[in-house]
C-alpha positions as CSV (number, residue, x, y, z in Angstrom):
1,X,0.0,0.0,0.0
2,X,1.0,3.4,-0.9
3,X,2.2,6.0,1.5
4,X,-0.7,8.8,2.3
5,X,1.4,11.8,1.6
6,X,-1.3,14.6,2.6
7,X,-4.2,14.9,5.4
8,X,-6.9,15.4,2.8
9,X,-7.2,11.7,1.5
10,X,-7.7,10.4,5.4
11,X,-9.9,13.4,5.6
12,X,-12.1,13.0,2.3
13,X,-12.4,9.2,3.7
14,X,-13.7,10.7,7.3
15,X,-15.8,12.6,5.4
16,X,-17.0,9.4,3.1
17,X,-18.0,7.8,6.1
18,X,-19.7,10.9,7.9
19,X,-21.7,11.2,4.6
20,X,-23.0,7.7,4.4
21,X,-23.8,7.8,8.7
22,X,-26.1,10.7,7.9
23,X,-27.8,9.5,5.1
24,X,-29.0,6.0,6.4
25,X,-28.6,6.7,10.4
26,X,-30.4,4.9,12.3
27,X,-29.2,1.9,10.1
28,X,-32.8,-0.1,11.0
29,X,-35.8,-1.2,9.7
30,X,-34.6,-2.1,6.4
31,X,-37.7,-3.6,4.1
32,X,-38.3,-4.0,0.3
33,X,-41.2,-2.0,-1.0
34,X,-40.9,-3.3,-4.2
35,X,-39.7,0.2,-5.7
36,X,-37.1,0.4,-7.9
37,X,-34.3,2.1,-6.2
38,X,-33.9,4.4,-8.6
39,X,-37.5,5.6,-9.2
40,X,-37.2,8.7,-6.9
41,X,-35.4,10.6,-9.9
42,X,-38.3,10.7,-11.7
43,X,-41.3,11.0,-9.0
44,X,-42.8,14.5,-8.3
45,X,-41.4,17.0,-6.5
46,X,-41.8,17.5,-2.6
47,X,-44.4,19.9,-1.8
48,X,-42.5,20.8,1.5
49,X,-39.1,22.0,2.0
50,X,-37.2,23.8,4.9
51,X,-34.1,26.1,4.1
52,X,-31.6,24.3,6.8
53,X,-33.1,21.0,4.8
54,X,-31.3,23.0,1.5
55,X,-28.2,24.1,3.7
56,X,-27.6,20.7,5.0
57,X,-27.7,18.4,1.9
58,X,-26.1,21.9,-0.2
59,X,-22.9,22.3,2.3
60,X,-22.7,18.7,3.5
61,X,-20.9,17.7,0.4
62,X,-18.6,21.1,-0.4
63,X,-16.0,19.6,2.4
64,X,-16.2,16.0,0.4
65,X,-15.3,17.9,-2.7
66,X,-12.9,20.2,-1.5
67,X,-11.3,17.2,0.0
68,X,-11.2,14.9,-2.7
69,X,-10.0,17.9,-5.3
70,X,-7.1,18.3,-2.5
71,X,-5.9,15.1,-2.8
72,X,-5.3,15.5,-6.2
73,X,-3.7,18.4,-6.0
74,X,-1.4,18.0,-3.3
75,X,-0.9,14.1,-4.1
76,X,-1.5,13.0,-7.8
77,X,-0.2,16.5,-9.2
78,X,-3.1,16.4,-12.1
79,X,-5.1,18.9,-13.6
80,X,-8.1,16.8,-15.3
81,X,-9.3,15.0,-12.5
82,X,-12.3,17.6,-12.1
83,X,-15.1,15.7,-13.9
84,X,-13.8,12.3,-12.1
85,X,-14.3,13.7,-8.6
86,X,-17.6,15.3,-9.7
87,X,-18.5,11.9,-10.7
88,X,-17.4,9.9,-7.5
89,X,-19.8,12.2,-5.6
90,X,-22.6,11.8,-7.9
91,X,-22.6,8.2,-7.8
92,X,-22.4,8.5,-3.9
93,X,-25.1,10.7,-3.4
94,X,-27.0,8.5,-5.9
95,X,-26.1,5.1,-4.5
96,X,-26.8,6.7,-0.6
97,X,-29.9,8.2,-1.6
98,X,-31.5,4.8,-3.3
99,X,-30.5,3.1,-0.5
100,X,-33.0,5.2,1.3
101,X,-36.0,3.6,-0.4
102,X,-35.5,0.9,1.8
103,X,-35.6,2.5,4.9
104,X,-38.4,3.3,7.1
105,X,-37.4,6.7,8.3
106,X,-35.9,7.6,5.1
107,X,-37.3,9.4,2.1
108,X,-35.0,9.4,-1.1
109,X,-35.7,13.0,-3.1
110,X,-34.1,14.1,-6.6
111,X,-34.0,17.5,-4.8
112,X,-31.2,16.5,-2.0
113,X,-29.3,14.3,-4.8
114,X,-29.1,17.5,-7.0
115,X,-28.2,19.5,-4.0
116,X,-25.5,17.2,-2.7
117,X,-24.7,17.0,-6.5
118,X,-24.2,20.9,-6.5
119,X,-22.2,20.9,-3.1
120,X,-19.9,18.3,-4.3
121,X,-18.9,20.7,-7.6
122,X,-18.6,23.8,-5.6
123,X,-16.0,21.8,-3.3
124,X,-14.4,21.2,-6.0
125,X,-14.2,24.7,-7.1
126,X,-13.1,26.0,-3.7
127,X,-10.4,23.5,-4.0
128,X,-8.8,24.7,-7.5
129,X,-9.8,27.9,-6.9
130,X,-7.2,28.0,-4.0
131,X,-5.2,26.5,-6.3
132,X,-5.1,28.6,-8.9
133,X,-4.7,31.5,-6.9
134,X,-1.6,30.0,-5.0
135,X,-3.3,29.7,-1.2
136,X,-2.0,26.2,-1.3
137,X,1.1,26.7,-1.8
138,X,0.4,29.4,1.4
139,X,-0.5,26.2,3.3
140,X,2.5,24.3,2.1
141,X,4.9,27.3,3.8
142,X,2.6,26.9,7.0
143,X,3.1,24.1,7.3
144,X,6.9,23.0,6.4
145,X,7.5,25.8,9.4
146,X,4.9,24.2,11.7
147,X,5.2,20.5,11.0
148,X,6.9,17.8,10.9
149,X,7.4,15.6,7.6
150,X,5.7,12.4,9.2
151,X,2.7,14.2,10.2
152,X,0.0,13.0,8.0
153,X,-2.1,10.8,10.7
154,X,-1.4,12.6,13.8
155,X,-2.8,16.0,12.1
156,X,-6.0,14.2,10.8
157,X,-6.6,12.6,14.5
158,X,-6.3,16.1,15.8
159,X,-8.7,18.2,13.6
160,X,-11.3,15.1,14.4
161,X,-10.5,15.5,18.3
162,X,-13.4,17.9,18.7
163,X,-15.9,16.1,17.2
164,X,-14.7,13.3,19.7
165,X,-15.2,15.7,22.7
166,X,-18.7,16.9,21.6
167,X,-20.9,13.9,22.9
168,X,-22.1,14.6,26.1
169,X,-19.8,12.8,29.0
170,X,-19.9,11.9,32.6
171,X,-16.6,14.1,32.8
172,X,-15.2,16.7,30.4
173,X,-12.9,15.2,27.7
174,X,-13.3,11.5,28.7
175,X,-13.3,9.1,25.5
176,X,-12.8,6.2,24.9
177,X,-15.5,4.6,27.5
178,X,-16.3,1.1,25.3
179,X,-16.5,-1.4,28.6
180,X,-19.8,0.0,30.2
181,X,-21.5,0.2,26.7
182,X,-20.0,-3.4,25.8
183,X,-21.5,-4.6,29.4
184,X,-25.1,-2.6,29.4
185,X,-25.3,-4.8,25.3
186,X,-24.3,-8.1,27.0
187,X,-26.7,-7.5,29.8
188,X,-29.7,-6.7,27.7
189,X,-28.8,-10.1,25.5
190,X,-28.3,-12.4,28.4
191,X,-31.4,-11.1,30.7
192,X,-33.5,-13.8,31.7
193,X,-30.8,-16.2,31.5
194,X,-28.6,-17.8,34.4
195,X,-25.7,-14.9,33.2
196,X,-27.6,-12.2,34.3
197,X,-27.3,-12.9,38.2
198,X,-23.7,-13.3,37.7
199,X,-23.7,-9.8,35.6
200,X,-25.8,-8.3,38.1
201,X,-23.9,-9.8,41.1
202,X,-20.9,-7.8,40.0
203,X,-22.1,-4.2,39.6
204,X,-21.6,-3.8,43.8
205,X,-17.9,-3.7,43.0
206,X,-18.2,-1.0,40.2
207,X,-15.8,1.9,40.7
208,X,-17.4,5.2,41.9
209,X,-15.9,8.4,40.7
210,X,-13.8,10.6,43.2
211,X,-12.2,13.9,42.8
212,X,-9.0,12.2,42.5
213,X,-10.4,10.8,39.1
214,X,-12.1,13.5,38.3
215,X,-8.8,15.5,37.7
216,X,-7.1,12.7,36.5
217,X,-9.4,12.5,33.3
218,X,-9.1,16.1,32.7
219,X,-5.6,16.3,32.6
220,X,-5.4,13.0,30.7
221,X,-8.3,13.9,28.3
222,X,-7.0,17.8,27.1
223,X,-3.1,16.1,27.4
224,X,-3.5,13.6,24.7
225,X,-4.9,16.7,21.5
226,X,-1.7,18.7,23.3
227,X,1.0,15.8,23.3
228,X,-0.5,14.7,19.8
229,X,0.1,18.4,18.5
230,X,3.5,18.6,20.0
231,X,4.7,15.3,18.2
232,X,4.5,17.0,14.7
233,X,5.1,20.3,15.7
234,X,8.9,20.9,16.8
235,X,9.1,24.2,17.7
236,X,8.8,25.9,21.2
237,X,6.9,29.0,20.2
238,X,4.8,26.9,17.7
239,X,3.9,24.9,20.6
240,X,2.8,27.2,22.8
241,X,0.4,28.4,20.3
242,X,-1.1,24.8,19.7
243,X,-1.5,24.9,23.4
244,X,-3.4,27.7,23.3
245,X,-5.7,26.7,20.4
246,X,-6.1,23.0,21.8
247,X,-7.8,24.9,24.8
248,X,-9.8,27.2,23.3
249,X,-11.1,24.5,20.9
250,X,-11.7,21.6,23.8
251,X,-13.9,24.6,26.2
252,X,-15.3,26.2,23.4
253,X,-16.6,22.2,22.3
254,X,-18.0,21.5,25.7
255,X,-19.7,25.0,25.8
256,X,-21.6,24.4,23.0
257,X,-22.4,20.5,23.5
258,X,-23.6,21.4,27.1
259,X,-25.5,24.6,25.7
260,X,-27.6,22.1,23.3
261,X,-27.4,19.4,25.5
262,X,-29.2,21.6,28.9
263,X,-29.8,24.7,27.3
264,X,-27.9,27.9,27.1
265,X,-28.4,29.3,30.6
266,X,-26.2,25.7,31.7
267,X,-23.8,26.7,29.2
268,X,-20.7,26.1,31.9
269,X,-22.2,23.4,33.7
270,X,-19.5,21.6,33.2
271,X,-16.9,23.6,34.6
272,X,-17.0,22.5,38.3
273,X,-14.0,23.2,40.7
274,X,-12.4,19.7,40.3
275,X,-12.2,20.2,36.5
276,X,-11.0,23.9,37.0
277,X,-8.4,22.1,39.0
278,X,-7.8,20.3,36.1
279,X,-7.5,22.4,33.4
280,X,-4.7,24.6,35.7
281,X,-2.7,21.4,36.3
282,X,-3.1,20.0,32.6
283,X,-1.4,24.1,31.5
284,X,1.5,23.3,33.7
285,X,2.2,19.7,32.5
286,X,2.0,21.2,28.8
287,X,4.3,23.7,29.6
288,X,6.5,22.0,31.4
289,X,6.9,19.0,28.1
290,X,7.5,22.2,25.8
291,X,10.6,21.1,25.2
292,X,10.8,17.3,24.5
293,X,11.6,15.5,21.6
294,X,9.3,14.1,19.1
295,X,10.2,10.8,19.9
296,X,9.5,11.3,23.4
297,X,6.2,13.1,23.7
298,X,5.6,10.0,21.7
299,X,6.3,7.8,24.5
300,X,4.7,9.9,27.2
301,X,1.5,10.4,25.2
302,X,1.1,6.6,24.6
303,X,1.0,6.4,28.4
304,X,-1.1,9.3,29.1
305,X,-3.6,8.0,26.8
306,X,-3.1,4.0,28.2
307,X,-4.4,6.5,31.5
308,X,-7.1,7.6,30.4
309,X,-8.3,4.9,28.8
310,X,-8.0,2.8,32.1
311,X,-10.0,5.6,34.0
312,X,-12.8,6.0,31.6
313,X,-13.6,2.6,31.4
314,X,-13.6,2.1,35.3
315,X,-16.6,5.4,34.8
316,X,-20.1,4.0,35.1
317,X,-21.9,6.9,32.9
318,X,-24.3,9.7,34.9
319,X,-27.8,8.3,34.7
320,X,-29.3,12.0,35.0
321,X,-26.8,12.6,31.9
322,X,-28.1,9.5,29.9
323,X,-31.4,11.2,30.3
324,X,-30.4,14.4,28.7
325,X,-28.8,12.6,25.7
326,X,-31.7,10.1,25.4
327,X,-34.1,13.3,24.7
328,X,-31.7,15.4,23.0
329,X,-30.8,12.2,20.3
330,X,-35.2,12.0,19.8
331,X,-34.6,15.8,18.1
332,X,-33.5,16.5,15.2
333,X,-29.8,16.4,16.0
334,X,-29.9,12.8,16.6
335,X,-27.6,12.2,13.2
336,X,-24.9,14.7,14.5
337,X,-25.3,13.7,17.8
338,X,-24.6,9.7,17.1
339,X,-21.8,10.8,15.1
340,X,-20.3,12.2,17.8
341,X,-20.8,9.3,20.0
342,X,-19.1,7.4,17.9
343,X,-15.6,9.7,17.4
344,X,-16.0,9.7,21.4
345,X,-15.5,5.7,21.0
346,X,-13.3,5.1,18.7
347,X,-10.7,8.1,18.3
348,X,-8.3,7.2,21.4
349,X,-8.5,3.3,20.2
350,X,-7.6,4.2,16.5
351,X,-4.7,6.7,17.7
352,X,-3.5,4.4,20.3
353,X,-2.7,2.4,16.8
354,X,-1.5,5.3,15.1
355,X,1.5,5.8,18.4
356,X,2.2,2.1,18.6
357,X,3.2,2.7,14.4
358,X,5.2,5.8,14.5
359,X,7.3,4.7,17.5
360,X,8.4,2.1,15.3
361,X,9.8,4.3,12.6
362,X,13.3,5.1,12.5
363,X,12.9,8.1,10.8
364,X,11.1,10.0,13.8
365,X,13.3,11.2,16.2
């Protein structure tokens, strides 16, 4: 397999799979109607339409676009590969949207495949329109000063960390919480059954949360993005603005997911005294690895995350949280809001990987 030489093609295959979530999310109920799958391009068109139903199915593919027309670009160095990415993301939208005719919740429409049609050519525009005009190139200085020539994976994990901090959780930045979820599945499968006393029997040694914790997955949680950022970006003054931007993003994230989550008056719910404790002791560990090696902020952030990952998973959840989300995911931001669940999931997992790959190679020091 070929080496991924720029961000934008792990991106644009993010992005692939944030497309397809949205489109069939919730991913049950599939029956045949016997319709054609195709037949929606020629029924009538919808009487009803909302302008954030436009904005969503117009802007949700410019990023694909822009992403696929950057990798290109910055990869395959070739001019005529307009029309083929156009393509690519008219079959998409057309295969996603007939696979809506066989879902219960789901109505195909010609209107959101020309839309996402349209948004896919306008990313593609954006994208050779930078191009054209030399604000890649702008990048490319950016970021031979900034970064690191081995910093393709870490960079896309650390533009997705946000969306991995967004889902609502028992403490601020805690991810990675799989066992609990895992257990709650096993439980509902096995109830009735001789297991379920044994499952049940075990829940009086669960681990309650203490401020100790508490602390712990703060520092742990905002460490990782910091450490991450710091192992493609060498320099000190560079760092200390990542640092900077890291927090802004992470509280500016919770803000918002606890403004939609409790409503805006509850907008720093969140910030509690242990995790204000926190956030002080996380700025003077970051400050104080400033000047380490690549190779070893590598080392120490493959333990900080092992840490965090061993907390969260010893973290029932909040029921009174649960409850929030449980409402908020019967709105309409219950595709977004899944999404996020999922980044919260996965991310740590699939950058645990990523560490375990790069302090293999030589070439990192």
């Amino acid at each position: 397999m070929g080496k991924i030489k720029t961000s934008a093609t792990p991106i644009s295959w993010v992005y692939a799979a944030v497309i397809v979530y949205a489109s069939l999310y919730p991913f049950s109920g599939w029956r045949n109607q016997e319709i054609a799958p195709w037949a929606f391009l020629w029924a009538p068109l919808p009487l009803y339409w909302t302008v954030s139903d436009v904005f969503i199915n117009l802007s949700g593919y410019v990023p694909f676009g822009f992403f696929l027309a950057m990798t290109d670009i910055r990869v395959k160095k070739k001019r005529g590969q307009f029309s083929f990415n156009w393509l690519f993301g008219v079959l998409l939208s057309l295969v996603l949207e007939s696979l809506q005719t066989y879902l219960p919740s789901r109505v195909p429409s010609t209107v959101d495949f020309l839309l996402n049609s349209f948004g896919t050519i306008t990313g593609l525009f954006i994208a050779y329109f930078c191009e054209k005009h030399r604000y890649i190139d702008t990048w490319n200085q950016i970021r031979s000063r900034w970064l690191i020539k081995e910093s393709v994976g870490p960079l896309a994990c650390l533009v997705v960390w946000p969306f991995a901090i967004f889902y609502p959780p028992t403490i601020p930045f805690l991810m990675g919480d799989v066992y609990w979820r895992v257990r709650i599945k096993v439980a509902e499968s096995v109830m009735g059954t001789s297991l379920e006393n044994l499952l049940s029997a075990s829940d009086s040694t669960k681990i309650q949360i203490n401020p100790i914790e508490v602390v712990l997955c703060v520092m742990t949680g905002l460490l990782i993005p910091v450490f991450l950022g710091y192992s493609i970006v060498p320099g000190l003054a560079h760092r200390v603005w990542l640092t900077i931007a890291v927090f802004t993003s992470g509280v500016g994230v919770l803000m918002v997911s606890s403004a939609l989550t409790f409503g805006v008056e509850h907008i720093l719910s969140w910030l509690s005294i242990l995790v204000s404790f926190g956030l002080v002791l996380t700025a003077f560990a970051a400050s104080y690895f400033l000047k380490s090696t690549t190779k070893s902020i590598q080392i120490i952030l493959l333990g900080v995350l092992t840490v965090h990952l061993i907390l969260t998973n010893g973290i029932h959840s909040d029921v009174y949280l649960a409850q929030s989300i449980q409402i908020w995911e019967q709105g309409k931001n219950a595709r977004f809001i899944g999404l996020t669940q999922w980044a919260c999931l996965i991310w740590p997992y699939i950058l645990f990987i990523q560490i375990l790959f790069r302090l293999q190679n030589k070439r990192i020091k």
